[in-house]
TIRO-2110 file (N, C-alpha, C; in Angstrom, 1 decimal):
// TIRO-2110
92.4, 95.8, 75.4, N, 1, A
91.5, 95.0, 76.2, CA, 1, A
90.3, 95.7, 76.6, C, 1, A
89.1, 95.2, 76.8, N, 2, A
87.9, 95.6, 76.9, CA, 2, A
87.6, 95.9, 78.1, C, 2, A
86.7, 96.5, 79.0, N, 3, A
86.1, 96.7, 80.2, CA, 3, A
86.5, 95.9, 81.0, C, 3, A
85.3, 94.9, 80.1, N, 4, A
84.9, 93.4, 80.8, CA, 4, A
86.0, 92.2, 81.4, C, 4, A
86.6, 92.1, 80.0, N, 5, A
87.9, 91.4, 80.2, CA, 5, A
88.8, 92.2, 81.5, C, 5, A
89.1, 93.3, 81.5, N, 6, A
90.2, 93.7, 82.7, CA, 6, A
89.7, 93.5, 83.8, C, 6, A
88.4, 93.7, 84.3, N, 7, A
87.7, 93.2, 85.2, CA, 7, A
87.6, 91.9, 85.7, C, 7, A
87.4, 91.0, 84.7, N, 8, A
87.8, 89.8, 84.6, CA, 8, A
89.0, 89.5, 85.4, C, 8, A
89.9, 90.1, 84.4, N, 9, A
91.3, 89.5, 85.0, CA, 9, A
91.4, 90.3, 87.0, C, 9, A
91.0, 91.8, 87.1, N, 10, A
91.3, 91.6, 88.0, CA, 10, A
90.8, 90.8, 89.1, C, 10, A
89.7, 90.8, 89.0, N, 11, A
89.0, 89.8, 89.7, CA, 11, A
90.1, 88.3, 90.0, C, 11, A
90.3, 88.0, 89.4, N, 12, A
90.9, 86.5, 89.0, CA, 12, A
92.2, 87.1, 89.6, C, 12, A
93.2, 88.0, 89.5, N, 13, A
94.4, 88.4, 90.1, CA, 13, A
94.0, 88.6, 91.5, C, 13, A
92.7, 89.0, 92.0, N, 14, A
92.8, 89.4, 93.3, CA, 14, A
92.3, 88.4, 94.3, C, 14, A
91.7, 87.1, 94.1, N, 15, A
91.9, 85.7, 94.2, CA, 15, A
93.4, 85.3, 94.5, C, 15, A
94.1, 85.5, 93.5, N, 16, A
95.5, 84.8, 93.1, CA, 16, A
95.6, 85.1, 94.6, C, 16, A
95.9, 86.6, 94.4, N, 17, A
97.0, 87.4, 95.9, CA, 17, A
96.4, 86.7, 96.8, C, 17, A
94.7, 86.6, 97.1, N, 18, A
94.3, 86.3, 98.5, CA, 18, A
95.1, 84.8, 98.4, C, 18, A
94.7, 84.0, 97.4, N, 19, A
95.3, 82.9, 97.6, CA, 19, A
96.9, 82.5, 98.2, C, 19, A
97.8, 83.5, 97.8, N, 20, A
99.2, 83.8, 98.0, CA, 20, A
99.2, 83.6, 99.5, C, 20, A
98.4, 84.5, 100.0, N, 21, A
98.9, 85.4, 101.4, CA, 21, A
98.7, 84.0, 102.3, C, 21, A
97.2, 83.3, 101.6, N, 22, A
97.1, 82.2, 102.7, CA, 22, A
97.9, 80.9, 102.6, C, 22, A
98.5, 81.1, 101.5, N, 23, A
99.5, 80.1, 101.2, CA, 23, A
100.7, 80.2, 102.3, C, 23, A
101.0, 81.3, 102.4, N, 24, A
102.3, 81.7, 102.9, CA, 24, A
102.0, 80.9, 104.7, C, 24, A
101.1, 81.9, 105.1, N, 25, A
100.2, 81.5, 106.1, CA, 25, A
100.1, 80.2, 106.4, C, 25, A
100.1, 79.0, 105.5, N, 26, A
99.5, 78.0, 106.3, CA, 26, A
100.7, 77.0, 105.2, C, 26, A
101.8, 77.5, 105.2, N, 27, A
103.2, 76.5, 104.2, CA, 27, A
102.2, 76.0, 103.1, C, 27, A
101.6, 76.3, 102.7, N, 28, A
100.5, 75.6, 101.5, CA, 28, A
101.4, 75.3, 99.9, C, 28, A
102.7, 74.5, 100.2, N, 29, A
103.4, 74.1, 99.1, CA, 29, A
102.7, 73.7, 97.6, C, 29, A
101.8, 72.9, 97.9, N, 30, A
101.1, 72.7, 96.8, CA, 30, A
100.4, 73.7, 95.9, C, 30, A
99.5, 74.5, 97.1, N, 31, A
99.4, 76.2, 95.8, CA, 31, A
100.4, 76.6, 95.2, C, 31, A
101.4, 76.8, 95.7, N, 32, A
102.1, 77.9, 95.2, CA, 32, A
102.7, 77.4, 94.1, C, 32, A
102.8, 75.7, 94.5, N, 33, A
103.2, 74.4, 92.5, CA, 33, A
102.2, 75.1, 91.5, C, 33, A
101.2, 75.5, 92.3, N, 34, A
100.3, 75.8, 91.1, CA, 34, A
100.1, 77.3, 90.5, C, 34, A
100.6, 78.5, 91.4, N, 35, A
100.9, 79.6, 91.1, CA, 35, A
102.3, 80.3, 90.6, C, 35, A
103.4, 79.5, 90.8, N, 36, A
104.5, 79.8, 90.2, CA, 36, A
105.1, 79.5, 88.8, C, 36, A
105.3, 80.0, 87.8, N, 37, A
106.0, 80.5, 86.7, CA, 37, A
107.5, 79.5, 87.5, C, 37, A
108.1, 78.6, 86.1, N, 38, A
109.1, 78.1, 86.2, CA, 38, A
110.0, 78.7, 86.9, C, 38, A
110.2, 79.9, 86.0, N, 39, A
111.3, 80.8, 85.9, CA, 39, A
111.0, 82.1, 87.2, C, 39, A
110.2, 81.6, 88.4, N, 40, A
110.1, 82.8, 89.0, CA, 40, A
111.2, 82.9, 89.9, C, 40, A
111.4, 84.4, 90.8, N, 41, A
112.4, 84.6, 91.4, CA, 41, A
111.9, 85.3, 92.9, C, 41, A
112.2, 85.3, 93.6, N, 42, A
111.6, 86.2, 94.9, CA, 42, A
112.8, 86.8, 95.7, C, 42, A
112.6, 87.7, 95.7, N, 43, A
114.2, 88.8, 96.7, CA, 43, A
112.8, 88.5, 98.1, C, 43, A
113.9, 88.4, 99.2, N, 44, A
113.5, 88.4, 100.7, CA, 44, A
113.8, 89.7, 101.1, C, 44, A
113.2, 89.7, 102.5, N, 45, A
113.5, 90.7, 103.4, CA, 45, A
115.5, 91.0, 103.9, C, 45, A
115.4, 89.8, 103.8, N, 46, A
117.0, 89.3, 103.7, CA, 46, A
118.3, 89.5, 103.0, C, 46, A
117.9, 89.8, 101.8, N, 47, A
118.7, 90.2, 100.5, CA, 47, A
118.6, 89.0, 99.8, C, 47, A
118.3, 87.9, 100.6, N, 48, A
118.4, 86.7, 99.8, CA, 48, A
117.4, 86.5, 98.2, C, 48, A
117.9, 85.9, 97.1, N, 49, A
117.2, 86.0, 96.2, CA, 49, A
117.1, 84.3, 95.9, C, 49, A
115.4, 84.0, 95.9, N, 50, A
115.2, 82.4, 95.5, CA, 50, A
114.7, 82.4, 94.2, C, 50, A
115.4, 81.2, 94.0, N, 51, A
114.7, 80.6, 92.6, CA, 51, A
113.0, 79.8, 93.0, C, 51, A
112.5, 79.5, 91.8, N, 52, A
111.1, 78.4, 92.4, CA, 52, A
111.2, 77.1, 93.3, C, 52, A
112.5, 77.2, 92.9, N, 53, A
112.5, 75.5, 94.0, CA, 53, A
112.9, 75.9, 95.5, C, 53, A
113.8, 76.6, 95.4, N, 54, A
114.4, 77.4, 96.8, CA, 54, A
112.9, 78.0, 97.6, C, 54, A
112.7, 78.8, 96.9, N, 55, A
110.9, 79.3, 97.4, CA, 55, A
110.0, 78.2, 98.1, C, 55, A
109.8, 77.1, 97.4, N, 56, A
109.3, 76.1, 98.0, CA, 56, A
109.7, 75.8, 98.9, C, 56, A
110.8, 75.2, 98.9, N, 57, A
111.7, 74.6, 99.9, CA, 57, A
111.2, 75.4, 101.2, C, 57, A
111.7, 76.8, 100.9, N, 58, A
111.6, 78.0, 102.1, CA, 58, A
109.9, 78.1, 102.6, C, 58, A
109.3, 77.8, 101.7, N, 59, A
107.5, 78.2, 101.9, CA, 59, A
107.1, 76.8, 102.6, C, 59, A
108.2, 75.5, 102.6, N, 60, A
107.8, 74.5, 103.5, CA, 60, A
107.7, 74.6, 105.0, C, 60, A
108.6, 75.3, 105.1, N, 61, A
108.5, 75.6, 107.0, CA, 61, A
107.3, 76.7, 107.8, C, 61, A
106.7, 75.8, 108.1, N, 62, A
106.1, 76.8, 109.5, CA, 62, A
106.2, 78.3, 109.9, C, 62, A
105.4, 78.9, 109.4, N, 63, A
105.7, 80.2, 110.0, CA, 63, A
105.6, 80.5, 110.9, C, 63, A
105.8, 81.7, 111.7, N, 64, A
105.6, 81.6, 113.1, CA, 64, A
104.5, 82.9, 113.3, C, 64, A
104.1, 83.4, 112.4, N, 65, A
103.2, 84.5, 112.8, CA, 65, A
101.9, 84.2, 112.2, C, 65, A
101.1, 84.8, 112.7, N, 66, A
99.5, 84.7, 112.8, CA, 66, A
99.4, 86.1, 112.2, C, 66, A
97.6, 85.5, 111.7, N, 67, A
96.5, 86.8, 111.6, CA, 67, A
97.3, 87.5, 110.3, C, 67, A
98.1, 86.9, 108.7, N, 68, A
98.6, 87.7, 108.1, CA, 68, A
97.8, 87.7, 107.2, C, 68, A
97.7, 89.4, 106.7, N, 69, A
96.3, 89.9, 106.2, CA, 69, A
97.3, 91.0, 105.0, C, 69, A
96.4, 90.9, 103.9, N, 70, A
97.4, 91.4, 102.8, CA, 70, A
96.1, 93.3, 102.9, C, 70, A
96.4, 94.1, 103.4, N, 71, A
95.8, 95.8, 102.8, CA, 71, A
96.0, 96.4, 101.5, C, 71, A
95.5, 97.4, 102.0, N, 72, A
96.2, 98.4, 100.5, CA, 72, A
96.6, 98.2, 99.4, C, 72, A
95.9, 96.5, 98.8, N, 73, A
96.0, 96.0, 97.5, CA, 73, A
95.9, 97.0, 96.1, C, 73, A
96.9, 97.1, 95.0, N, 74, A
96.4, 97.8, 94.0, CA, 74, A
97.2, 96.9, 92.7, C, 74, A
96.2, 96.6, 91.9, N, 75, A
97.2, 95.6, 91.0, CA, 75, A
96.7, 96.8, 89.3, C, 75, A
97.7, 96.5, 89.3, N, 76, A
98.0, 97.5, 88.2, CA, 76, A
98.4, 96.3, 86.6, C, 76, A
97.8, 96.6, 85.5, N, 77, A
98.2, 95.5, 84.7, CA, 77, A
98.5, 96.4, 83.3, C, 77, A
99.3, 95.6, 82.7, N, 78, A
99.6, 95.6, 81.6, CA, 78, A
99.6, 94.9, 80.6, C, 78, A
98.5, 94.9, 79.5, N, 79, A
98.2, 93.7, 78.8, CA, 79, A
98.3, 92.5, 79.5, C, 79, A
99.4, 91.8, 79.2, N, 80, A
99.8, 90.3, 79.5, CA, 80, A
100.2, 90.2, 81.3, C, 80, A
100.6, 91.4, 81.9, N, 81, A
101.7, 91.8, 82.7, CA, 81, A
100.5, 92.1, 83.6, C, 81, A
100.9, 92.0, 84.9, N, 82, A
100.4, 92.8, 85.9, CA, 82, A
101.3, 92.8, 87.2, C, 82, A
100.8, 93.8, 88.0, N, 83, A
102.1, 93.7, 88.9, CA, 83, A
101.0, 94.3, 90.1, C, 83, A
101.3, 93.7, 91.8, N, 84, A
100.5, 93.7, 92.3, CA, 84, A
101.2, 94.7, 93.7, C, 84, A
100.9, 95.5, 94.3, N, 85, A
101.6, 96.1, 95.3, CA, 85, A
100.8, 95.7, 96.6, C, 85, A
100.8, 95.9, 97.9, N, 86, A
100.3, 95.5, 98.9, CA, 86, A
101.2, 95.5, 100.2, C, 86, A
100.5, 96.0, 101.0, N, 87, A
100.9, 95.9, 102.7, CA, 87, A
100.5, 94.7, 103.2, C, 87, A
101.2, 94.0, 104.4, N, 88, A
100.8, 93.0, 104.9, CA, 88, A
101.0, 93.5, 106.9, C, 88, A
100.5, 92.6, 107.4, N, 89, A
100.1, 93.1, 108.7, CA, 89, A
100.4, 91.6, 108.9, C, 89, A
100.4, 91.7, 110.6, N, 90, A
100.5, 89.9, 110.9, CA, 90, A
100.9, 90.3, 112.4, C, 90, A
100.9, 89.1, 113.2, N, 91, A
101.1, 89.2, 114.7, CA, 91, A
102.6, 88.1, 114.7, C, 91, A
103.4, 88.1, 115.4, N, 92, A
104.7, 87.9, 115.3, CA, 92, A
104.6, 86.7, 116.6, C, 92, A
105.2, 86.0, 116.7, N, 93, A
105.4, 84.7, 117.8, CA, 93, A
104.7, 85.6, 119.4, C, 93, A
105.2, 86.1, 119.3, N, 94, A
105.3, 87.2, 120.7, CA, 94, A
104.1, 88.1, 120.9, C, 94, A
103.1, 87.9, 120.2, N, 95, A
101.8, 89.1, 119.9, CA, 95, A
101.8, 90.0, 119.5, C, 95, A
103.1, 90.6, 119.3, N, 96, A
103.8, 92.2, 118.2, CA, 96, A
102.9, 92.1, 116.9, C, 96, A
102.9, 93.5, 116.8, N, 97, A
102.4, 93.7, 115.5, CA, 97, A
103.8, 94.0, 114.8, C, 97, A
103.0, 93.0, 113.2, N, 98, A
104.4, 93.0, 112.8, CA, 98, A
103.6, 94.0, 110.8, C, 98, A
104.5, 94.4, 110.2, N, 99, A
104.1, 94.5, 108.5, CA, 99, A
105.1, 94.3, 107.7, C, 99, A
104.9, 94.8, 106.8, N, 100, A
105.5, 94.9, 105.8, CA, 100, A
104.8, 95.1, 104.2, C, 100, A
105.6, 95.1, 103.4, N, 101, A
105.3, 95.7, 101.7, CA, 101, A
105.3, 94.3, 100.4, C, 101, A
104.7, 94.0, 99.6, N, 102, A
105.8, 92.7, 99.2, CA, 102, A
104.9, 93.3, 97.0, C, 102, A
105.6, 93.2, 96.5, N, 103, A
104.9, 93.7, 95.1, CA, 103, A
105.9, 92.0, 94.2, C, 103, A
104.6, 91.9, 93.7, N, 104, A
104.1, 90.5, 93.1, CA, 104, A
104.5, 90.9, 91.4, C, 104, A
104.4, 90.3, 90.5, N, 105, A
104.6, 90.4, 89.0, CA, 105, A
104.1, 88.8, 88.6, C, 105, A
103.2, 89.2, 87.8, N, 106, A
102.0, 88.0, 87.5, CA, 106, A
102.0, 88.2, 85.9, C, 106, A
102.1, 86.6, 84.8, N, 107, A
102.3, 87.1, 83.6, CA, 107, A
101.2, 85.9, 83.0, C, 107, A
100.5, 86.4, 82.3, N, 108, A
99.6, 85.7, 81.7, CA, 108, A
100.2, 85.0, 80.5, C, 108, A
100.1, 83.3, 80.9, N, 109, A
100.8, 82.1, 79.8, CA, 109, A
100.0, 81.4, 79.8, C, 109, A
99.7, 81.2, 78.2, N, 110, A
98.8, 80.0, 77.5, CA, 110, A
97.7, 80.1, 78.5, C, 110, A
96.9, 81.7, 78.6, N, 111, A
95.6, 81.6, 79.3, CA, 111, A
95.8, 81.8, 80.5, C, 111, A
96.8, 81.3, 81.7, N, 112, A
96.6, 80.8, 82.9, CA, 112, A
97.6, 82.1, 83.4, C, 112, A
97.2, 83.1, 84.7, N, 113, A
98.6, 83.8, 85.3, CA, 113, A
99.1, 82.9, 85.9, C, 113, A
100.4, 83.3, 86.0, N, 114, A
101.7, 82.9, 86.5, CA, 114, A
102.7, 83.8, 87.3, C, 114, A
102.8, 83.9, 88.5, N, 115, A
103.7, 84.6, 89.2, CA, 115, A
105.0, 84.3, 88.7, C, 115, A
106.0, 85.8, 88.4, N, 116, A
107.0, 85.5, 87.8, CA, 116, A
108.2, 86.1, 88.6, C, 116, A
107.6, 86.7, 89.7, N, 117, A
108.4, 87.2, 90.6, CA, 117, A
107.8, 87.9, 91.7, C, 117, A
108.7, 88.4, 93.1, N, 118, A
108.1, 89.0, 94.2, CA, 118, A
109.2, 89.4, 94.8, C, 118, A
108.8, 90.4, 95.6, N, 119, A
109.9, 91.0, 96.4, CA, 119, A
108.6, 91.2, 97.9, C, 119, A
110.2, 91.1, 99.1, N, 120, A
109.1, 91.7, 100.1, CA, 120, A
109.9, 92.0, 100.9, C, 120, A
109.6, 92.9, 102.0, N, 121, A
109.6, 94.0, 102.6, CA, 121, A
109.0, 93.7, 104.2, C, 121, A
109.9, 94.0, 104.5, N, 122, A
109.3, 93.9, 106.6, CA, 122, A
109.9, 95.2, 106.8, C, 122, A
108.9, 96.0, 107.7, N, 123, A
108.8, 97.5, 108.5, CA, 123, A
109.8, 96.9, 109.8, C, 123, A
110.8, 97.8, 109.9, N, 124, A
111.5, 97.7, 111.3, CA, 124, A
110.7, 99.1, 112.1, C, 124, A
111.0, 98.0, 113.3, N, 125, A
110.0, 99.0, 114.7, CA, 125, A
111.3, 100.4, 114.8, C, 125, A
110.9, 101.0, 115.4, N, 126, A
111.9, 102.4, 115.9, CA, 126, A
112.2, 102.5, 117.3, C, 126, A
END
């Protein structure tokens, strides 16, 4: 791949994520119809592991935290492949500062990326 083109893509991956975070943020079910790969899968903080429909389902409810803001972005790609790492930050029902980790896997199909999986991660206080 060329300069230009990786540039390209990251550009267009770093869109995606912003797009993600505010998805999550505001139950935005219909993005995420439009960012998810059939076949994607997401591990929770929970151990729980969803399929794309389960994810929806789960991305339909109301969150309860504010102000969540994705840091320390680094998307790393591989040809077709890229895979996205990132901290998240956010205020919790209660005004707590809350974070956590979540690393994304994005696969470029017939032109268009496609999230094909995600894992995430919440910081316990001490």
């Amino acid at each position: 791949m060329d300069a230009i083109h990786t540039a390209s893509d990251i550009d267009t991956l770093q869109q995606l994520n912003a797009d993600c975070i505010r998805s999550v943020q505001t139950s935005d079910v219909r993005r995420f119809e439009d960012l998810l790969a059939g076949d994607f899968l997401c591990s929770l903080p929970d151990g729980a592991l969803l399929d794309r429909a389960a994810f929806l389902e789960y991305t339909r409810r109301p969150v309860a935290i504010t102000g969540l803001a994705a840091e320390d972005v680094v998307i790393r790609m591989f040809g077709d492949v890229a895979i996205i790492h990132a901290r998240t930050t956010y205020r919790t029902a209660d005004g707590s500062a809350g974070g956590g980790r979540y690393t994304d896997v994005w696969v470029r199909r017939n032109g268009r990326w496609l999230a094909v999986s995600a894992h995430v991660t919440r910081l316990v206080s001490a």
